[in-house]
C-alpha positions as CSV (number, residue, x, y, z in Angstrom):
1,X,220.6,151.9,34.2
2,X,217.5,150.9,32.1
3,X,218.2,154.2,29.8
4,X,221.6,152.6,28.9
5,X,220.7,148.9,28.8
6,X,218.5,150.1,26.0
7,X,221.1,152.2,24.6
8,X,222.9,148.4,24.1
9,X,219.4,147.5,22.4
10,X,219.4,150.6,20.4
11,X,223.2,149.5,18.5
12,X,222.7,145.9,19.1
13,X,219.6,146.0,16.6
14,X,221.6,148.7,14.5
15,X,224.5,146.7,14.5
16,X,222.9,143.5,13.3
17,X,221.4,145.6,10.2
18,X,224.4,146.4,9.7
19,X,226.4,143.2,9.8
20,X,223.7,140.9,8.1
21,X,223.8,143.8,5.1
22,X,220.7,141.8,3.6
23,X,217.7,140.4,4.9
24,X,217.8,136.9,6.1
25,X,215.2,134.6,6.1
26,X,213.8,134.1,9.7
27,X,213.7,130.5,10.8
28,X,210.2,130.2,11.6
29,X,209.3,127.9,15.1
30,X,206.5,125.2,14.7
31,X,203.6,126.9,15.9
32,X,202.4,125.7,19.5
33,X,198.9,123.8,19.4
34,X,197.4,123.6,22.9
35,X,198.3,119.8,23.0
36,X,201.7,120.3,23.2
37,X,201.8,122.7,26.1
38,X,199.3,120.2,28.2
39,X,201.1,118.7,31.2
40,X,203.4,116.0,30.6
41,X,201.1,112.7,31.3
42,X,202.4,109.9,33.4
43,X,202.4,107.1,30.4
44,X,204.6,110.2,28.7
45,X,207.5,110.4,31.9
46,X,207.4,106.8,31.8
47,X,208.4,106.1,28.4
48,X,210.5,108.6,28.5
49,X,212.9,107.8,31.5
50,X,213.0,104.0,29.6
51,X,214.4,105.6,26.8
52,X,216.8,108.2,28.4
53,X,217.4,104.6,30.7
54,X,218.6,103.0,27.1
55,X,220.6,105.8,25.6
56,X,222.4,106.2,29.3
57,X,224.1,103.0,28.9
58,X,225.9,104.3,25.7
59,X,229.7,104.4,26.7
60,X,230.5,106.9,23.7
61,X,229.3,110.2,25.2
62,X,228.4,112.0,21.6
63,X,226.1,109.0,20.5
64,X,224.8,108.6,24.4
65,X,223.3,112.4,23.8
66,X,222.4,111.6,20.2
67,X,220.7,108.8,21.4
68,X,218.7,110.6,24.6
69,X,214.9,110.8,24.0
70,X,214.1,114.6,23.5
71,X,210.9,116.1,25.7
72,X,207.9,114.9,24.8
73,X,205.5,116.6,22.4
74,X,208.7,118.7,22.1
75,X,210.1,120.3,18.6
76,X,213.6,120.2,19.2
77,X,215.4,120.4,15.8
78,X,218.3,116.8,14.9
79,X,220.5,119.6,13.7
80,X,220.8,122.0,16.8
81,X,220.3,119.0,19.0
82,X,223.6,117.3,17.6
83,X,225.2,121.0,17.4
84,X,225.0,121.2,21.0
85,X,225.9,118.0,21.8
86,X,229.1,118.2,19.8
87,X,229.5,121.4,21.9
88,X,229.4,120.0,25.2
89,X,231.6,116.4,24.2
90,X,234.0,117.7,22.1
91,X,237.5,117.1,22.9
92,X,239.4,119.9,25.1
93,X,242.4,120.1,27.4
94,X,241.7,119.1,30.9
95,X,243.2,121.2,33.5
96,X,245.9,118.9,34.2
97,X,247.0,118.8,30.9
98,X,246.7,122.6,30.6
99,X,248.6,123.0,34.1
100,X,251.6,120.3,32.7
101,X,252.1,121.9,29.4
102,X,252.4,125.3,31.2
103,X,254.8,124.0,33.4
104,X,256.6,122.4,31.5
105,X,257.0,125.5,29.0
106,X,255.3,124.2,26.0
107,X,252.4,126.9,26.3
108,X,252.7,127.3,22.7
109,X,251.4,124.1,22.2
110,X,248.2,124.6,23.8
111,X,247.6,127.8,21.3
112,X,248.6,125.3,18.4
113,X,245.4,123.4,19.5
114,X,243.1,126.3,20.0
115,X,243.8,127.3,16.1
116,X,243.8,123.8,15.1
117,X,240.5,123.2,17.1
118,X,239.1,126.7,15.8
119,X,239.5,125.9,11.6
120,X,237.3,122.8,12.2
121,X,234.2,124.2,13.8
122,X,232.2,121.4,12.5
123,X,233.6,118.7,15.1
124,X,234.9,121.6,17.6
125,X,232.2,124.5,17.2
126,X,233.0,127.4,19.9
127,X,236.1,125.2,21.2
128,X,237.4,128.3,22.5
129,X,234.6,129.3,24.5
130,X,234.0,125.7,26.0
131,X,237.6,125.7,26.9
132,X,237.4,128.5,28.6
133,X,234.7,128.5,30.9
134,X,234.8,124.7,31.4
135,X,238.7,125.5,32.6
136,X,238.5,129.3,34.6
137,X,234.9,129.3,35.7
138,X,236.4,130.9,39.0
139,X,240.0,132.7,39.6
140,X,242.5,130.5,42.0
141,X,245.8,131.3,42.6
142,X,246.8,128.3,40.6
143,X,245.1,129.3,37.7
144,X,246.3,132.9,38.0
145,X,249.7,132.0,38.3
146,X,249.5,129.3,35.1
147,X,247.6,132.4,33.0
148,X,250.5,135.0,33.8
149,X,253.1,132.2,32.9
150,X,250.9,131.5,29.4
151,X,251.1,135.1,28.3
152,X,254.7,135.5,29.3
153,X,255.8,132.3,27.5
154,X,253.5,133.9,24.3
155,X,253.3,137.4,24.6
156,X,251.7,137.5,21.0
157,X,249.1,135.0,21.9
158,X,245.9,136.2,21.9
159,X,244.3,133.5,23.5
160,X,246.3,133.6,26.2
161,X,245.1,137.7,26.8
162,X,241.4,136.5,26.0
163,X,242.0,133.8,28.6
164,X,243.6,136.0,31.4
165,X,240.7,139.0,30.9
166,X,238.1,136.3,31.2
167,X,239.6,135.2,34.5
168,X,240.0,138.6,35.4
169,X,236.0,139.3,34.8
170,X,235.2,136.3,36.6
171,X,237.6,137.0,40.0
172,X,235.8,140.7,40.0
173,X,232.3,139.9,39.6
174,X,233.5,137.4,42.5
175,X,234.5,140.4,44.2
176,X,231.5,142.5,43.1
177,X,229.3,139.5,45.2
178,X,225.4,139.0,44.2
179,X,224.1,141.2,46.8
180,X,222.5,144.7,45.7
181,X,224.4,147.4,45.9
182,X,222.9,149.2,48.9
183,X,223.6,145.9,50.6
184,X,227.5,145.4,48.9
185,X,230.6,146.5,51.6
186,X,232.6,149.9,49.5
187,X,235.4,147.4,49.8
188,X,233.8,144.9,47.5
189,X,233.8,148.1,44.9
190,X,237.2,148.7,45.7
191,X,237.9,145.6,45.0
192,X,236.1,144.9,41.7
193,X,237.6,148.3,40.2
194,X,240.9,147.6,41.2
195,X,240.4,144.3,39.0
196,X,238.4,145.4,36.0
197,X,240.9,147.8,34.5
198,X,243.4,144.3,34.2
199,X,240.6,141.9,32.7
200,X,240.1,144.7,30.1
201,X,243.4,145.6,29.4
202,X,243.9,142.2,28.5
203,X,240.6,141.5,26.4
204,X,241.8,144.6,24.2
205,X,245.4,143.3,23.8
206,X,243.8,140.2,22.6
207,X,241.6,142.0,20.5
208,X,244.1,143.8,19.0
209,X,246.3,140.5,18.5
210,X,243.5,139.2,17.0
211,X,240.9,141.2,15.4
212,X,238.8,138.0,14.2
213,X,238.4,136.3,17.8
214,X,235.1,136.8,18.5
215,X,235.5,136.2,22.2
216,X,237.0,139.3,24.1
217,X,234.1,141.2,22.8
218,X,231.7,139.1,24.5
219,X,233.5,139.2,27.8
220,X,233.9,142.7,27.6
221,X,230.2,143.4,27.4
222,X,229.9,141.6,31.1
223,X,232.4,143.5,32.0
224,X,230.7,146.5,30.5
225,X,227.4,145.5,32.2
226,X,229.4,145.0,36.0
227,X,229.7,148.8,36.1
228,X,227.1,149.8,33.7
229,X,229.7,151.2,31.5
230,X,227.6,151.7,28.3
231,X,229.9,152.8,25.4
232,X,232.0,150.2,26.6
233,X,229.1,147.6,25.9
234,X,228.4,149.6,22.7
235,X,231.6,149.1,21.4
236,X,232.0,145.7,22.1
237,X,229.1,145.0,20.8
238,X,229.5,146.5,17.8
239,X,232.7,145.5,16.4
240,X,231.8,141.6,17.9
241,X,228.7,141.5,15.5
242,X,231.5,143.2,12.9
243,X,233.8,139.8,13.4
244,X,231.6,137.1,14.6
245,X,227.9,136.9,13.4
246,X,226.8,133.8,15.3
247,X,228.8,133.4,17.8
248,X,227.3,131.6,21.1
249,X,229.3,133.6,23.7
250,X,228.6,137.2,22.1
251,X,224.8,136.5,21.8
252,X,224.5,134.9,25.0
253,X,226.2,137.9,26.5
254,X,223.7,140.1,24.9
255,X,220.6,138.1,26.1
256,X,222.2,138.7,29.5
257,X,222.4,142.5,29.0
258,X,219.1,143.0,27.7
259,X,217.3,141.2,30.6
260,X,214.8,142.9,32.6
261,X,216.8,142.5,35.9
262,X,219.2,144.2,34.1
263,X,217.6,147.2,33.3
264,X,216.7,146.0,30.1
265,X,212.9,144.9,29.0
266,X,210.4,141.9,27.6
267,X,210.6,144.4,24.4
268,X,214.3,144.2,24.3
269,X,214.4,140.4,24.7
270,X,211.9,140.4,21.9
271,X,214.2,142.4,19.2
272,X,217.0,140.0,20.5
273,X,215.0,136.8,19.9
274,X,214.1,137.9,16.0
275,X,217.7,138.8,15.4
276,X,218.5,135.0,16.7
277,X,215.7,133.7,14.4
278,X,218.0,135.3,11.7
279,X,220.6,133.6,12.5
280,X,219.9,130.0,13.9
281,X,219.8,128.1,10.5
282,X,223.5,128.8,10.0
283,X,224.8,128.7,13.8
284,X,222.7,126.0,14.8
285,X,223.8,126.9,18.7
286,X,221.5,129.9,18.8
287,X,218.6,127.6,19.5
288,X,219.8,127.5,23.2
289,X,220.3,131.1,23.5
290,X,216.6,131.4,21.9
291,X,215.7,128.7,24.9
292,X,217.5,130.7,27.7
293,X,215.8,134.0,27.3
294,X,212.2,132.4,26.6
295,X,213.1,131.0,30.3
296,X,213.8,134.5,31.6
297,X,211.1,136.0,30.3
298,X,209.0,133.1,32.2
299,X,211.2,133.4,35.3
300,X,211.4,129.6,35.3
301,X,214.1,129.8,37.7
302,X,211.9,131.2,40.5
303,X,208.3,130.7,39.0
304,X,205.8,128.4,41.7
305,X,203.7,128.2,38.3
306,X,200.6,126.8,40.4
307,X,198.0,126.9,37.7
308,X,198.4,124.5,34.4
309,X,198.7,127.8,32.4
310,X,201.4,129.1,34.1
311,X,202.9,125.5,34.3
312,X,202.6,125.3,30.1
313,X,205.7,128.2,29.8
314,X,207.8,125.3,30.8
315,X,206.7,124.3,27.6
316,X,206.2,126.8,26.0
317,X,210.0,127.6,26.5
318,X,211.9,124.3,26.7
319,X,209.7,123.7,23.1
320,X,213.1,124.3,21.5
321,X,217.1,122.5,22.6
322,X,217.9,124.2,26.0
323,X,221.2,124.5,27.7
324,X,221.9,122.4,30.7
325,X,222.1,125.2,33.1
326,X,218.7,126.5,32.1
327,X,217.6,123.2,31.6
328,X,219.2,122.1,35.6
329,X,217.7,125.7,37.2
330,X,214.3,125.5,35.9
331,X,214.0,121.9,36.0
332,X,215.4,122.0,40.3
333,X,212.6,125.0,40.6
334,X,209.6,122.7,39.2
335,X,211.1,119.9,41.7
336,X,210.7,122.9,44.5
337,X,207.4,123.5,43.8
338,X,206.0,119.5,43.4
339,X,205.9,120.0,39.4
340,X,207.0,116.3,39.6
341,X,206.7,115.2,36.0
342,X,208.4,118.4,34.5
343,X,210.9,118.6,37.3
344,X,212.0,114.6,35.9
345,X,211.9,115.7,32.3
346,X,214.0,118.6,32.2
347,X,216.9,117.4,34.4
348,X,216.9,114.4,32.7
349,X,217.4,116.7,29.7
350,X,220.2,118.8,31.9
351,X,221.9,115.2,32.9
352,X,221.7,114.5,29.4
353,X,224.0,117.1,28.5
354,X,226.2,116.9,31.7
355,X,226.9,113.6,33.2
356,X,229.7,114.1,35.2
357,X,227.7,117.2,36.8
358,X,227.0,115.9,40.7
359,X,224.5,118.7,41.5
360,X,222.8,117.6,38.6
361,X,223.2,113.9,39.4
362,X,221.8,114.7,43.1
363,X,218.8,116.6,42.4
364,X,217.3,114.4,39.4
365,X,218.2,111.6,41.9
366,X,215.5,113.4,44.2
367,X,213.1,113.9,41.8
368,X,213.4,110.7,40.6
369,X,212.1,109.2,43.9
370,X,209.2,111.8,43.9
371,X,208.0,110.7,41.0
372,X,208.7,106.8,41.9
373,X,206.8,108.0,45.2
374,X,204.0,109.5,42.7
375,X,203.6,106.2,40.8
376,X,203.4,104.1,44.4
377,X,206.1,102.6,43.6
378,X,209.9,102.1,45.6
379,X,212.0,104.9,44.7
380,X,214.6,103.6,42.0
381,X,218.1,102.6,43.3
382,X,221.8,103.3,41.5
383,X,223.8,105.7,39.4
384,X,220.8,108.6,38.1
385,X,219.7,107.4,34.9
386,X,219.9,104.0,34.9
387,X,216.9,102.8,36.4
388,X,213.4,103.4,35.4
389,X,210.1,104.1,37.6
C-alpha cells in the first residue's frame, strides 16, 4: 500500500505543477517564539471563556463566530477565520425541506439552488460540499430512496449523481467497518464491492455531466483509497486539480490519502502542506486542511502528551483556524488525559463552530467542570457556554 499511496504523492505534486503553471507565492506562517507554545495560563482560560461567554449570547450565528475569542497567543488569520465561519452558517436545505421538495416532485428546484448557491462563493463558499455531508453523512433507506427519486426526476443533474455516489462511498466504507482487515468478516468485502462499483458509476456520470464540479473527484479518491485502487486515485486526482484548484473537499481528501496510517508518510504530508501554503491566500479554507494534517502528524487525537513539550504540538498545530472535528477530537483527547486548560480551549473553539453539536455540548460541559474543579470553584451550571469559571 505505501508504494501506491506515494504513487498519489508522486502526481499529486506533478499535478499541482502542473495546474498552478507559475510559481505562487507561498503564504508564509508567523514563525513560533517559545512564548506562544508555553501552556495556556489560568488568567489566559479565564479571560477567555468570559469572552467566548459574551460572543455565545449573540443570536445571529455568523456574528456569534465572528465574535468568539480566538486561542490565546494564537495566529489565526480574520480572513480564514470568517471564511470558515461563513462555511459552517451559511444557508442550506435542511433535510426536511430536501425530503418535501423530493416528494413533492420539484427536485429541480433543489439543483436551481445548488447553481445559484455555487456562482456566489463569497457568502456560500463549498455550498455543495457542506450540503452534502451535513445531509448524507450516513446511507438510510430514506435517503436512498429520496436520492434514486432525485436522479430519476433529473437524469441530467449532476448533482444529483455526485450526491447518490457520495452516499454510495459512505454506505460501503459502512460496510467495509473500521476493523483491520485480518480482523474484517469476507462478507463485509462482499459487501463493500458489491457497492463501490454504483457510488462510482455515479461520481463519473456526474463528472461527465459536469466536467467543472470539483466534487466527484474528491469522493472518488476515498473511494480510490477504500480498495487501494491507485490509478483510480491518480486519475481523480489529476483531473480534480485540472477543474478545481482550491477546493476544500479535493484537498482534504488528499491529506487523508497521504497519511501515514494510510500508507503514506510525514514526507508526504510535508509536500502536501507547501502545496496548501500555495494556495491559502486565495481559498482562504485551506488553513483548516493545513490545521488538520499538522494534528495528524502530532497524533492529537490519541497523543497522552505528558511532558510540556509534547503538550506544545497542540499549539504548535491549532497555531492556525482548525475544523471543528479536529478541533472536538483533539480537544476530548487532552480532556482524557487531565490537559485541562487545552482540553477547555479547543472545544470551546469546536463549540464555536458547531453549536447545535450535543457531543460537543456534553464533553466541553465536562471539561468545563474540571477546570471549575481546578480553580476550587463549583462547577458552572446551564447551556455549555454561557457561564464562566
Amino acid at each position: 500500500m505505501r508504494s501506491r499511496i506515494r504513487g498519489l504523492v508522486a502526481v499529486t505534486c506533478i499535478a499541482l505543477s502542473w495546474s498552478m503553471g507559475v510559481a505562487v507565492a507561498t503564504e508564509q506562517q508567523p514563525p513560533m517564539d517559545q512564548d506562544s507554545l508555553n501552556p495556556f495560563t489560568t488568567e489566559e482560560v479565564v479571560a477567555f471563556l468570559q469572552a467566548a461567554a459574551k460572543a455565545d449570547a449573540i443570536v445571529d450565528p455568523m456574528q456569534r463566530c465572528l465574535q468568539f475569542p480566538n486561542p490565546p497567543r494564537s495566529h489565526w488569520k480574520a480572513q480564514s477565520v470568517e471564511a470558515y465561519c461563513t462555511y459552517r452558517f451559511q444557508p442550506t436545505l435542511s433535510f426536511h425541506e430536501f425530503k418535501s421538495l423530493i416528494e413533492s416532485g420539484k427536485a429541480a428546484e433543489i439543483d436551481q439552488r445548488l447553481s445559484d448557491w455555487a456562482a456566489d462563493p463569497k457568502h456560500h463558499p463549498e455550498s455543495f460540499w457542506h450540503f452534502l455531508s451535513g445531509m448524507f453523512g450516513r446511507e438510510t433507506d430514506v435517503s436512498r430512496r429520496l436520492l434514486e427519486s432525485w436522479k430519476q426526476q433529473c437524469p441530467q443533474s449532476a448533482y444529483a449523481h455526485a450526491a447518490s455516489g457520495y452516499s454510495f462511498l459512505i454506505a460501503a466504507w459502512n460496510a467495509r467497518g473500521n476493523a483491520y482487515a485480518s480482523d474484517t468478516q469476507d462478507s463485509n468485502f462482499a459487501d463493500m464491492n458489491r457497492i463501490l462499483p454504483r457510488a462510482e458509476g455515479d461520481l463519473r456520470m456526474a463528472a461527465k455531466l459536469d466536467p467543472a464540479l470539483v466534487l466527484p473527484y474528491a469522493v472518488m479518491i476515498k473511494a480510490g483509497m477504500l480498495v487501494t485502487d491507485q490509478a483510480l486515485m491518480n486519475e481523480a486526482v489529476h483531473d480534480g486539480l485540472r477543474v478545481g484548484n482550491g477546493s476544500l473537499p479535493l484537498y482534504s481528501a488528499m491529506s487523508l490519502a497521504v497519511a501515514p496510517r494510510w500508507g503514506g508518510s510525514v514526507e508526504a504530508q510535508d509536500q502536501l502542506l507547501k502545496a496548501i501554503d500555495t494556495e491559502m491566500p486565495m481559498h482562504p479554507l485551506l488553513h483548516t486542511v493545513r490545521t488538520s494534517i499538522l494534528v495528524d502528524q502530532s497524533d492529537l487525537f490519541a497523543c497522552d502528551c505528558r511532558s510540556v513539550l509534547e503538550q506544545a504540538a497542540y499549539r504548535k498545530a491549532f497555531d492556525d483556524v482548525g475544523a471543528y472535528r479536529e478541533l472536538f477530537f483533539a480537544g476530548r483527547n487532552a480532556l482524557d488525559h487531565g490537559h485541562n486548560e487545552i482540553a477547555v480551549v479547543y472545544l470551546t473553539e469546536a463549540f464555536r463552530f458547531d453549536p447545535k453539536d450535543q457531543g460537543v455540548q456534553e464533553v466541553r460541559s465536562k471539561a468545563l467542570a474540571s477546570f471549575s474543579r481546578l480553580l476550587a470553584m463549583p462547577p458552572a451550571d446551564g447551556r455549555p457556554g454561557k457561564e464562566s469559571p
